[in-house]
N, C-alpha and C positions, 0 to 999 in steps of 0.2 A: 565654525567647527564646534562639535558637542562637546560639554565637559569630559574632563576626566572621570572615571566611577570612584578610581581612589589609587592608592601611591601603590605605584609595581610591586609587586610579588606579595601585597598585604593580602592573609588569608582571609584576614575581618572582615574588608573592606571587597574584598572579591565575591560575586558571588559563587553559590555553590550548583552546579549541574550535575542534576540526574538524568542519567543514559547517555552512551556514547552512540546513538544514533544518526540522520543525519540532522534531525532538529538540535539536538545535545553538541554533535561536533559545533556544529554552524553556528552556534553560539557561544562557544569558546576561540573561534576561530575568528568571527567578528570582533570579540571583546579584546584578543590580541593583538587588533589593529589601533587600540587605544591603549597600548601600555600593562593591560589587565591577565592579570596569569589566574588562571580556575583550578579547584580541583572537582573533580569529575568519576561520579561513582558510575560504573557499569556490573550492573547483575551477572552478565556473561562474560567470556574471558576472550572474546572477538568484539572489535567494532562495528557498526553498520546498520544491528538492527536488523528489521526485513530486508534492507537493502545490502546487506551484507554478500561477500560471493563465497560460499562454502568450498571446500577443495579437498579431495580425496585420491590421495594416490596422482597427484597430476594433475585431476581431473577439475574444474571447476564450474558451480554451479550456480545458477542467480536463482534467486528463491522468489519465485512468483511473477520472475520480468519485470525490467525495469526500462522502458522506453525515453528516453532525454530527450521530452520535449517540453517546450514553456511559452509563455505570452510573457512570461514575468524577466524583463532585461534583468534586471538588478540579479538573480537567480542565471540566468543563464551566463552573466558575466562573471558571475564565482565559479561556476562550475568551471571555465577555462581560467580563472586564476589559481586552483586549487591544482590542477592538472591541466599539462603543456598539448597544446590545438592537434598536434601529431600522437596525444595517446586516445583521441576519440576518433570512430570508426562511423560514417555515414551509412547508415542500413537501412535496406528498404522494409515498409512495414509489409508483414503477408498472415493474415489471421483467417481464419477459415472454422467453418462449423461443422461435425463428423454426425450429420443424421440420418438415419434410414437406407445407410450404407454409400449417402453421396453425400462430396465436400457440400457447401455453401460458402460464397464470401460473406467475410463481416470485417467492417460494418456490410449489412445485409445491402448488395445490390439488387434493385427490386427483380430486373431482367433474370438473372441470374437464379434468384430465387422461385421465382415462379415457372420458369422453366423445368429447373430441377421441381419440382413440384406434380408437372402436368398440368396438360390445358384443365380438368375440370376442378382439379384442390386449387387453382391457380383464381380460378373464376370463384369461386367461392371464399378465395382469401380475401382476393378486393371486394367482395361483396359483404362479407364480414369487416373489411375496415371501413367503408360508408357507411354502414348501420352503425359503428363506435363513432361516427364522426355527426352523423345525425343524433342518434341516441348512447353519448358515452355513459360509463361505468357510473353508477351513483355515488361510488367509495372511489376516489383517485388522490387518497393520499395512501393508499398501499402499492407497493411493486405491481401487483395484481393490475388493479383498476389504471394507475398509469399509463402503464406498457400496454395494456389492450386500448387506451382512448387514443393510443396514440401509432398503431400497427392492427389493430384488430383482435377479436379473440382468436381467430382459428391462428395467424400468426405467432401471439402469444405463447399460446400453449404449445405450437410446434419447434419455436426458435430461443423463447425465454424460462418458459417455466420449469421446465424437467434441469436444467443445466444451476438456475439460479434457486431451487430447492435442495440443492445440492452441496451449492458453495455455504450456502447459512440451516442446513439442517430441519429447515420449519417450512410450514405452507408460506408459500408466496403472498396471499393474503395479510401476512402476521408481519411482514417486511415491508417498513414505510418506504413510502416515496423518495424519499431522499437518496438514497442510494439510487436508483435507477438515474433521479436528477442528476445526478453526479459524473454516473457512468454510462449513460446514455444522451444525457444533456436536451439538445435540442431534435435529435435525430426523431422524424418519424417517417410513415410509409413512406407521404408524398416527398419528401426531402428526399428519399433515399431512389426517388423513381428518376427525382430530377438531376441528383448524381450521375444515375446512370448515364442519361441522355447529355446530360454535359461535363465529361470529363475534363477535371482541371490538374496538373500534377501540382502536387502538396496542397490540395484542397487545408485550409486550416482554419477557414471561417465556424465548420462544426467540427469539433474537436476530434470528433468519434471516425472522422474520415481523414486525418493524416499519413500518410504516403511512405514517409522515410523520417527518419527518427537519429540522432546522434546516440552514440554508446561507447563507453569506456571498455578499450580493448580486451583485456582483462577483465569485463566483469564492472560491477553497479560498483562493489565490494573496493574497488581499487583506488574510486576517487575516496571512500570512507580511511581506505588506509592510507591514503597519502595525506590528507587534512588530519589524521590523527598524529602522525610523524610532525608535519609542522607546526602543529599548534604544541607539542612537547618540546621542540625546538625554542620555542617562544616563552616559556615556563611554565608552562600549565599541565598537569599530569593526571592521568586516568588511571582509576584502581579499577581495576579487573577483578571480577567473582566477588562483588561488595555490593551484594544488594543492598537497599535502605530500610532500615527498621524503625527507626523514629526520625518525628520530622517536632522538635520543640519549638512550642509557640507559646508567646507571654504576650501578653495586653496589645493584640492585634498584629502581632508581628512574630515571622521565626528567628528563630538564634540560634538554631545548631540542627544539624545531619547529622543523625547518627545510621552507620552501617555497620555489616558484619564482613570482616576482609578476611583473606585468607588466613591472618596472621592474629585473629583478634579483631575487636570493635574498634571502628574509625569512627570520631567526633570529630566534626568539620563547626566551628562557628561564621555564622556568616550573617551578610547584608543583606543578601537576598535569595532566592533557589527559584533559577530555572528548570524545571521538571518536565523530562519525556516520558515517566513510567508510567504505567496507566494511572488514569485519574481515580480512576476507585480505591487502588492500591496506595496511593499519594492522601488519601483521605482516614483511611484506615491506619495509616502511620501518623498520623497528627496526633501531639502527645502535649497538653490530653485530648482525649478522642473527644471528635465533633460529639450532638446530641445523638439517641439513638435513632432516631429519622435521616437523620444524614445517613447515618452508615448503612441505614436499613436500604436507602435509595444506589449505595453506594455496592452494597452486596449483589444489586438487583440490574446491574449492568454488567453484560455480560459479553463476550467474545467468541471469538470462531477460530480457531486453529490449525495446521497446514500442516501438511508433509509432500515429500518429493522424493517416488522412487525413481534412482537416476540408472539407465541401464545404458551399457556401452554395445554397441550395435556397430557393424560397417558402416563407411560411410552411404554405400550406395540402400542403405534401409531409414535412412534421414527423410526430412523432404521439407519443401522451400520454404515452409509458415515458419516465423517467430512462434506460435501455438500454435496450437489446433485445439477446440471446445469442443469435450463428446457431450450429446446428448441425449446420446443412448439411454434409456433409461435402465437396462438389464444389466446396468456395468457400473462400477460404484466410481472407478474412474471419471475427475472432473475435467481434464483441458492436461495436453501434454503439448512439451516443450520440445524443439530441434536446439537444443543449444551451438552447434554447429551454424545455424543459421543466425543466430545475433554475432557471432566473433569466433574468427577459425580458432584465436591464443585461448576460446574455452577447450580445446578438442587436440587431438592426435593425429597426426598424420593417417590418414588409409581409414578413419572413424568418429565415429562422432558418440553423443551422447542425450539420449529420447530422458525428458526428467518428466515422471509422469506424476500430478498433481493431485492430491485427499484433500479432501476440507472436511477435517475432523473436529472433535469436542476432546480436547487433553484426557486423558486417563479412559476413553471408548475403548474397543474393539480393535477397531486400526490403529492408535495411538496405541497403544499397550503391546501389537503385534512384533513379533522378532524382525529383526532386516532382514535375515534369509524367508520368512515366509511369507513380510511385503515384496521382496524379489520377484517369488514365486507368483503371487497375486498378481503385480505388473502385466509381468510375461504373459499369464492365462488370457488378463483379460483383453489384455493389442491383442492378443493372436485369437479371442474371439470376436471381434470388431474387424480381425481382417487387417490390421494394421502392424503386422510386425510375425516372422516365422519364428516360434518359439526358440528353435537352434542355434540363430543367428544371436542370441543371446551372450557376450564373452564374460561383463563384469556384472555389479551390481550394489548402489551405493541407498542408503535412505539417510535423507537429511530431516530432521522435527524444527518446524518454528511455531512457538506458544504466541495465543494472543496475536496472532496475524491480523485481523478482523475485528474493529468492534460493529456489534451487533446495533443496528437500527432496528429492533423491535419498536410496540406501541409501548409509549408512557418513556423513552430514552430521554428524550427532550428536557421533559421535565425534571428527569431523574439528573441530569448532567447543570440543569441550570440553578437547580438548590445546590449541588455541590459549589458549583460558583460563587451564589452568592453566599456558601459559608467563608470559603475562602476571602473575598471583599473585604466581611466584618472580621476573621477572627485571622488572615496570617494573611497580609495585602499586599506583600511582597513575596509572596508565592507563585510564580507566573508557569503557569502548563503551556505547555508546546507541544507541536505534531500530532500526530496520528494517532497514538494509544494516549496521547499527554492531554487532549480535548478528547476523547472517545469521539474523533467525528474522520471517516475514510479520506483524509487526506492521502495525496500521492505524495512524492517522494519532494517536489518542486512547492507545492502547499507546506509540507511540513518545514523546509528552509526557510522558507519566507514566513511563517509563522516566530520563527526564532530570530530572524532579522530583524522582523519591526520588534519583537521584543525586546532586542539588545539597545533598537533607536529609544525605544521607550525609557528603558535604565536612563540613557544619556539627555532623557528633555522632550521626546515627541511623544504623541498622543495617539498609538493607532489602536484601533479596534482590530485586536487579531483575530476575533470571532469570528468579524466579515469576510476571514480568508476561506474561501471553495464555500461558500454558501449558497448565493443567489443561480439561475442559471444562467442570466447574461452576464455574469462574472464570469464564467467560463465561457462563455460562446464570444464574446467581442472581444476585437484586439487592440482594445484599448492597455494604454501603458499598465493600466493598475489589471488587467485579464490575466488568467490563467489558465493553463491547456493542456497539461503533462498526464501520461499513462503511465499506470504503474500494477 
């Protein structure tokens, strides 16, 4: 058994957790199980983070899908210790891609796609991926170069590029590989030809082809709020609307949180600070501030941002996908939601609710627009895609989430790995976690177990949390230490 961190309910001795997300919960909720009470700044006045379930009138909404799936036991055994086995809903997975006026499955089955294609864009697709496979792309550490060595160009550009220029705002060129590794993994044509021809249910060896998917009936949002409940139960307390403004650092080490609460500044002195908030933002609060190279690198990582117009439709205007990915290029719309098909307790009797997905830059054009004229924008553009009668239209919700996305541009790497190693030398018990907390696309199951081994680490182990969702047979093999969640 690990040590104790230090004598219950000591604020010294505890540490201090930035964001109530789930890397942020999971980490106070861990630390509960050794005695250890936290306090816990959250920017927002809700828990959860991206994984949060918004709610409007009733209505509630998962912000960008949240699928509960893992390789990682340790992680899938909290999630049913957090929340009781009868409040998770077994869903089958249905994703599909909206081009050219015909669905597509995805992950892309080959039959499927080439058909929908026609015999001669069909013959020329596979004949455009044998030329990538004979002569691939010279540059294959961009999204670009990847994805076509590994589907072909005409592929590419038909199924990847319009829809993923879209989610990050820049040429697909400009977007490293990593991302695609991440979120494509191992999938390429020939995999996906061999899928077809041998169907297995709950395929799980490639991640990108799992079948059905566990979900909290209620929403991603339910299991964040019931770990918030208990870990407040156990002494630990979260200030809401208290971002962090200073993070005080002496001779290698911090000693005090400071944020802005509702009621005045909150001074937290502590032992250590586990941190979800973005890591640039976490560097820029270091007081005193890193050199100006740090910060300069720190300025220079940047994010992608989200919204969700949720519009309430009959149910018979729904239809079977968890999403649907437009790729339309004449439609700024990126991937809309059936919320209705992850859990009926998100929906209403006799209707559902279509949440249709922007991947914006905070402070643009969509991002600054009114909710009644992103309403309006929804609506126009289903009902020019063919996807939804304008009338059938009853409500109309838009939900904002900042900093959804950190950006894989060229030079991130480097940018993120001086941040590091400032942190090492100058405040060593600083530990980032998750998703915005390492600027690196963890899913919802990555960012938990980034704050797991964190918490083992405080207690005496040794893990390299870096190596969490890095390699790609970390994600493809099921071995104990693999990982495989969508989010």
């Amino acid at each position: 058994m690990p040590p104790e961190l230090g004598s219950q309910g000591s604020a010294v001795d505890a540490p201090v957790i930035i964001g109530a997300g789930p890397a942020g919960l999971t980490a106070a909720y861990q630390l509960a199980k050794h005695g250890v009470q936290c306090e816990i700044l959250e920017a927002d006045s809700v828990v959860g983070g991206i994984s949060r379930t918004a709610e409007r009138n009733g209505w509630r909404f998962d912000i960008g899908g949240h699928r509960f799936f893992t390789k990682v036991q340790a992680v899938e055994d909290l999630w049913h210790e957090i929340l009781d086995d009868d409040d998770f809903l077994l869903r089958p997975r249905m994703s599909r891609i909206f081009y050219g006026g015909k669905f597509y499955d995805y992950p892309l089955r080959a039959m499927n796609a080439l058909r929908n294609l026609g015999p001669v864009e069909a013959v020329r697709c596979v004949g455009s991926y044998v030329y990538a496979r004979i002569r691939p792309p010279a540059d294959t550490t961009s999204f670009e170069g990847w994805t076509a060595s590994r589907f072909g160009w005409r592929l590419y550009r038909t199924f990847f590029k319009t829809y993923t220029e879209k989610v990050w705002g820049v040429p697909a060129d400009e977007i490293q590989a990593d991302w695609a590794a991440q979120r494509i993994k191992n999938l390429s044509l020939f995999k996906a030809v061999l899928n077809s021809m041998m169907p297995k249910r709950n395929q799980t060896d490639i991640t990108s082809l799992i079948e059905e998917f566990q979900y909290p009936k209620f929403g991603p949002g339910m299991m964040w709020e019931t770990c918030h409940a208990k870990v407040e139960a156990k002494g630990s307390r979260v200030h809401f609307d208290s971002p962090v403004t200073r993070i005080v650092h002496t001779d290698g080490l911090a000693t005090a949180v400071v944020a802005s609460g509702p009621d005045g500044p909150i001074e937290l002195p502590c032992s250590s600070v586990i941190s979800s908030m973005p890591i640039p933002l976490l560097l820029k609060a270091m007081d005193p501030l890193p050199p100006a190279e740090v910060v300069e690198a720190a300025d220079k990582l940047t994010f992608r941002d989200f919204l969700t117009v949720a519009l309430v439709v009959p149910e018979a205007d729904g239809f079977p996908d968890n999403w649907i990915y437009v790729h339309s290029p004449d439609v700024e719309l990126g991937r809309v939601q059936n919320f209705g098909s992850w859990s009926p307790y998100l929906v209403k009797d006799g209707r559902t609710c279509l949440g249709l997905e922007y991947f914006v830059n905070e402070g643009d054009k969509l991002w600054t627009m009114d909710d009644e004229a992103l309403v309006e924008l929804g609506t126009t553009e289903m009902a020019r895609l063919g996807l939804l009668e304008p009338s059938h239209v009853q409500e109309g919700y838009v939900v904002r989430m900042p900093k959804a996305y950190p950006m894989y541009d060229a030079g991130y790497k480097d940018r993120v790995e001086l941040l590091r190693a400032w942190l090492a030398d100058n405040a060593s018990n600083v530990y980032p976690v998750g998703r915005n907390g390492m600027h690196k696309y963890n899913n919802q199951d990555h960012s938990m177990y980034t704050a797991m081994l964190t918490v083992e680490n405080l207690l005496g182990a040794d893990h390299d949390i870096w190596a969490v969702n890095v390699e790609e047979e970390y994600h493809e093999e099921a071995a104990a230490e693999g990982t495989a969640a969508e989010s």
